[in-house]
C-alpha positions as CSV (number, residue, x, y, z in Angstrom):
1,X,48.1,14.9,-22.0
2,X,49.3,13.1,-24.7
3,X,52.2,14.7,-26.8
4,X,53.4,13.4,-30.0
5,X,52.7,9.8,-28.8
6,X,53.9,10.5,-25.5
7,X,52.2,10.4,-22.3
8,X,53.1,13.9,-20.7
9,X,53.2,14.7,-17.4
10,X,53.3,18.6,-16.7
11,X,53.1,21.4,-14.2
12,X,51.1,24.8,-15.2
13,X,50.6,27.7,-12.9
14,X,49.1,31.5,-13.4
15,X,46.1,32.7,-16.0
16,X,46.1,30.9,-19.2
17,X,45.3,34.5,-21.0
18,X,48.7,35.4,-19.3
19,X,51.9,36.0,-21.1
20,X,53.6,33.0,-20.8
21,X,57.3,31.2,-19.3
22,X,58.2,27.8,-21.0
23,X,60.3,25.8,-18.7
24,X,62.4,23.3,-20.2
25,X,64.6,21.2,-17.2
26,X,67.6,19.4,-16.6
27,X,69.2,16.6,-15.9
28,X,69.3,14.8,-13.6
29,X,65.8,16.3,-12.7
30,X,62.1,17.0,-13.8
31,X,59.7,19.9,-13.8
32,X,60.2,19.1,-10.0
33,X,63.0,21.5,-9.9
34,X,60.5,24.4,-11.6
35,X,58.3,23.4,-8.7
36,X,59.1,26.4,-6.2
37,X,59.5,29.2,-8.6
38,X,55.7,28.9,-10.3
39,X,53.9,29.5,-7.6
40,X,55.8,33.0,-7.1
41,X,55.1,34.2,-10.4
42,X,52.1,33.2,-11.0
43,X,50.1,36.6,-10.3
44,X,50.9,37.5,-13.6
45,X,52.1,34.9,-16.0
46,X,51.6,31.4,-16.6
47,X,54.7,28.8,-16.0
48,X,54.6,26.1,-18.3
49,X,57.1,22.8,-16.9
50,X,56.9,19.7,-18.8
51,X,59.0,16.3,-17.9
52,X,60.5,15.3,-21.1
53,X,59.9,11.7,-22.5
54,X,61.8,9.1,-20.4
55,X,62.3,11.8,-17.2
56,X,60.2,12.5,-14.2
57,X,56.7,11.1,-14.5
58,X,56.3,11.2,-18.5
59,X,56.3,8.7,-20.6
60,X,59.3,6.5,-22.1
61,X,58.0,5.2,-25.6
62,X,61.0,2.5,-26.9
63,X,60.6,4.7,-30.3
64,X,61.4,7.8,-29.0
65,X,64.5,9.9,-30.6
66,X,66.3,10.7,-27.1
67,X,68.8,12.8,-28.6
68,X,68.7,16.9,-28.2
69,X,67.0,17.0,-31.3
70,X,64.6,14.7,-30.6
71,X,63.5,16.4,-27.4
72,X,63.7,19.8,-29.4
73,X,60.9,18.4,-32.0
74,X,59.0,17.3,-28.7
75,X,58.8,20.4,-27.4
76,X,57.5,22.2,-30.4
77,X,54.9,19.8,-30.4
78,X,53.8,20.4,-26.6
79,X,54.4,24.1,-27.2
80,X,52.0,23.5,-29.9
81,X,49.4,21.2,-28.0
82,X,49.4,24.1,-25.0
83,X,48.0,26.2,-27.9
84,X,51.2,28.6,-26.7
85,X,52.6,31.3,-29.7
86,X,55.2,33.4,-28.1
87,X,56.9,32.7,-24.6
88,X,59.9,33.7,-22.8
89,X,62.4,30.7,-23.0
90,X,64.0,29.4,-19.8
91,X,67.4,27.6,-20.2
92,X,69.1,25.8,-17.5
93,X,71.1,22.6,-17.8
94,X,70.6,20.3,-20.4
95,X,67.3,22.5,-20.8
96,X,69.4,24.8,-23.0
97,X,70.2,22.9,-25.8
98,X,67.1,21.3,-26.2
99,X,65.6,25.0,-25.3
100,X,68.0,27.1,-27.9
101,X,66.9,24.3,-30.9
102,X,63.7,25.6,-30.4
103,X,63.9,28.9,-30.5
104,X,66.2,28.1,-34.1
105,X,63.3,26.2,-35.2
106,X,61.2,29.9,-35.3
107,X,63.1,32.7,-33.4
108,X,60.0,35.4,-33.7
109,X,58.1,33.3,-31.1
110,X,60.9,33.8,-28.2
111,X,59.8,37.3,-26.1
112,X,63.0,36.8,-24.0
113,X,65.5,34.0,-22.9
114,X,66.5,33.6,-19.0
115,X,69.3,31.7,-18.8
116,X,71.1,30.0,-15.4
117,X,73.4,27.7,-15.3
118,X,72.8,26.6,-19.1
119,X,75.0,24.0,-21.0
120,X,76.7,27.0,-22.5
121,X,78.2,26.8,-26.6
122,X,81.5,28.1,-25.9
123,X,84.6,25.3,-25.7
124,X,86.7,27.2,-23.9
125,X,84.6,28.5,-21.3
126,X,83.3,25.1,-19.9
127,X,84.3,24.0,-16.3
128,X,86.7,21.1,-15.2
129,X,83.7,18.4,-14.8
130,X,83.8,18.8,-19.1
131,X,87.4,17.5,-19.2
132,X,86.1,14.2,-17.5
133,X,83.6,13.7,-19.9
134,X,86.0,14.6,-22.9
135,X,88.1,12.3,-21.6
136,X,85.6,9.3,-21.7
137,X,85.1,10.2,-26.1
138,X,88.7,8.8,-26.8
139,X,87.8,5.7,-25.6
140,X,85.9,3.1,-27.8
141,X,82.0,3.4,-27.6
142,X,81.4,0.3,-25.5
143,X,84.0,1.3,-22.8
144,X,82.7,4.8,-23.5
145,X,79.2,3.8,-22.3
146,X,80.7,1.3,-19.9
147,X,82.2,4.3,-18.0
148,X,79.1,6.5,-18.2
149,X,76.8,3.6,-16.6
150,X,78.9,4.0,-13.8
151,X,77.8,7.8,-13.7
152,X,74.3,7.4,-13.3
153,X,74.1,6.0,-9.8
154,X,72.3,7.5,-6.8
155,X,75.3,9.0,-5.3
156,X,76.4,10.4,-8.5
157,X,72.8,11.8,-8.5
158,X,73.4,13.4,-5.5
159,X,77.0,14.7,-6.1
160,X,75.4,16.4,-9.2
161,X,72.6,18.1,-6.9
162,X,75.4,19.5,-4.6
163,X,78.1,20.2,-7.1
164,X,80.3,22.4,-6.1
165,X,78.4,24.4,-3.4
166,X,80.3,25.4,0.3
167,X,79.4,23.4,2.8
168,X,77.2,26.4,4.3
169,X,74.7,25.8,1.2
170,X,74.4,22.0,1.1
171,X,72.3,22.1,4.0
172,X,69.6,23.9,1.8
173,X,69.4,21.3,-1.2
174,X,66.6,19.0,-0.1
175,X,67.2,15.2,-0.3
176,X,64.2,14.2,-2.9
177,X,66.3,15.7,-5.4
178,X,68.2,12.8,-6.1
179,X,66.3,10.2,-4.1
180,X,63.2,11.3,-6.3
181,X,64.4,11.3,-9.3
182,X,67.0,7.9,-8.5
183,X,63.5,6.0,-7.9
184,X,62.5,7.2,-11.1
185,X,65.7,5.7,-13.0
186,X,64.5,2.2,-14.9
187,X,67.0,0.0,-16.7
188,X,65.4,1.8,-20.4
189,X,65.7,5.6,-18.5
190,X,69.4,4.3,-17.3
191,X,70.3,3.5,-21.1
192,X,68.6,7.3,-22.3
193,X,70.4,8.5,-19.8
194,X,73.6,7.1,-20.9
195,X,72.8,8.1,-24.7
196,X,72.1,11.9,-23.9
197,X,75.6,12.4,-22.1
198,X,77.4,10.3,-24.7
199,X,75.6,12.9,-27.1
200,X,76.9,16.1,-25.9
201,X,80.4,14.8,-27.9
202,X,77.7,15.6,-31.1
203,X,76.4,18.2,-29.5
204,X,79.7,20.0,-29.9
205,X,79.0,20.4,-33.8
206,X,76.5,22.1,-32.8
207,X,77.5,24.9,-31.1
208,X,77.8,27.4,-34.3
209,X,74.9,27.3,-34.7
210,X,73.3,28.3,-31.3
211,X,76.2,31.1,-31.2
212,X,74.7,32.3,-34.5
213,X,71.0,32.6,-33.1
214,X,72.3,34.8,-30.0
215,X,74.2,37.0,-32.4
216,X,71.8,37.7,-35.0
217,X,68.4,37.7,-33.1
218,X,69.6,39.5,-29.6
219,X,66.9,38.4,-27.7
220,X,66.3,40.5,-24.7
221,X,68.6,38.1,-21.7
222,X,68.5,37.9,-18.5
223,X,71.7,35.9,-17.0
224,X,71.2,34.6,-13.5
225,X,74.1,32.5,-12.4
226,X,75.4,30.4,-9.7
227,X,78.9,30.6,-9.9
228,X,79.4,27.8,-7.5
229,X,79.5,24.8,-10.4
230,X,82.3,22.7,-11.6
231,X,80.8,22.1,-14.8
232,X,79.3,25.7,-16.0
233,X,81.6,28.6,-13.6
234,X,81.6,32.3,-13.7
235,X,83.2,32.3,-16.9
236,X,80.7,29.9,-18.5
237,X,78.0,33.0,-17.9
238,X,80.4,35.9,-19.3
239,X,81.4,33.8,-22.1
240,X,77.4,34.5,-23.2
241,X,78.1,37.9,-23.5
242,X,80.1,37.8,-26.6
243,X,77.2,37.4,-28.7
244,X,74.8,38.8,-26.2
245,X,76.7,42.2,-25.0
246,X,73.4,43.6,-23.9
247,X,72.5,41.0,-21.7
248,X,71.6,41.3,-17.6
249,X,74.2,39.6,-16.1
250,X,73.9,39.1,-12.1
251,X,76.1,36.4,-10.3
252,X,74.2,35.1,-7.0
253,X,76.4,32.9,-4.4
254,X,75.0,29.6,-4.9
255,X,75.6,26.8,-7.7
256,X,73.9,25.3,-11.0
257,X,70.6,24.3,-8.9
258,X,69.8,28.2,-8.1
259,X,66.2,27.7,-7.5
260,X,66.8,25.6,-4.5
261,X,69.9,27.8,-2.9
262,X,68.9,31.7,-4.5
263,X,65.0,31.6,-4.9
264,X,64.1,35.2,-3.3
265,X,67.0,36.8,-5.4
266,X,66.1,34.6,-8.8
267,X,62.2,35.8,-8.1
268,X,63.0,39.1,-7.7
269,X,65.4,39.7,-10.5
270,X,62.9,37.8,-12.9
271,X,59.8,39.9,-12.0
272,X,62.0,43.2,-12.6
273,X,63.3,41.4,-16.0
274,X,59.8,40.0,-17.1
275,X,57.8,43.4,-16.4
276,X,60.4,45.7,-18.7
277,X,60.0,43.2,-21.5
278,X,56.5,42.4,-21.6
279,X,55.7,46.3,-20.5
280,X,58.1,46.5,-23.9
């Protein structure tokens, strides 16, 4: 469909009468990573996965805002093209802040937030893998960007998929994560690429504000968490319950891709979750 401008490629699974899942992704990824979970959840609500402008196989318009805010304002607009009023918010990855902007933009549409391995909004609780990209916004922006080129390579695609997961779980994240979504990667989607990592630096103004909306609005949370992650750990998923002390908080053995490493246990906890609060 076409969404703002934007050719849209998206994934859609369960009744469209059903209460529905929005499922923003990450990066490096698509709605390809979503791609397991519909299917099992699909007897009773309907899973909504876009691919953003310039990622997986949307669109890449040259005058497109690639920032977080211009994906944010995107994804009101499909939310509003699906015809789709309320929805329980999944945020994982860079899905989260593009996810949590949303739900600011009008916070009476979001039923529930599920959140797993989201870019969290607390400084101190961030993971090592944040120092290396703090390190890279001393430097001038065109050494800046020179350095995060260098990130967004097929191997670095891959060490991103794997992360920090023992080697007893590697085995189980399949190849066509990264060799998918490496083939996808034009010189224009290397450059947006580039722009949204430099952006997080900006993004860090931002973080106030998302604190705010999970203290004053309380949505019901689920917090499903691979601990295994150098870039969002363990204490990236407590540090959410500061604002949100009456979250669900379960900490499963794998690492930020849980949907690959953890399905059975993500399905099951979400089911449980997603019955109490729409039964609610």
């Amino acid at each position: 469909m076409t969404v703002a401008g934007v050719e849209t490629f998206y994934r859609e699974a369960g009744r469209e009468d059903a209460p529905v899942l929005l499922l923003p992704h990450g990066y490096p990824c698509s709605s390809y990573e979503f791609r397991n979970l519909m299917p099992r959840l699909a007897d009773h609500w309907r899973l909504i996965a876009p691919d953003f402008p310039g990622a997986g196989y949307s669109g890449t318009p040259d005058d497109f805002d690639y920032s977080f805010d211009g994906y944010a304002a995107w994804l009101e607009a499909f939310v509003s093209a699906m015809n789709v009023d309320r929805f329980v918010l999944y945020l994982h990855d860079f899905g989260s802040p593009i996810g949590a902007r949303l739900a600011i933009r009008d916070p009476r549409r979001i039923v529930a937030l599920i959140i797993q391995n989201g870019d969290i909004p607390y400084e101190d609780a961030l993971g090592p893998k944040y120092a290396d990209l703090e390190a890279t916004w001393t430097l001038p922006e065109s050494e800046m960007r020179k350095v995060l080129a260098e990130a967004v390579s097929e191997e670095t695609f891959k060490e991103e998929f794997l992360n920090d997961l023992p080697p007893s779980l590697t085995d189980t994240i399949p190849p066509d994560l990264w060799k998918l979504h490496w083939s996808l990667i034009t010189p224009r989607r290397k450059e947006i690429a580039i722009d949204l990592i430099a952006g997080l630096k900006k993004n860090r103004a931002w973080f106030p504000q998302h604190r705010k909306y999970l203290r004053e609005w309380r949505p019901p949370t689920l917090i499903v968490w691979g601990p295994n992650d150098h870039y969002m750990p363990e204490k990236s998923a407590r540090a959410y319950l500061r604002d949100l002390p009456d979250a669900e908080l379960h900490l499963l053995g794998g690492g930020h891709w849980l949907l690959e490493t953890h399905l059975d246990d993500v399905v099951a906890l979400m089911r449980e979750f997603l019955g109490r609060v729409h039964a609610a």
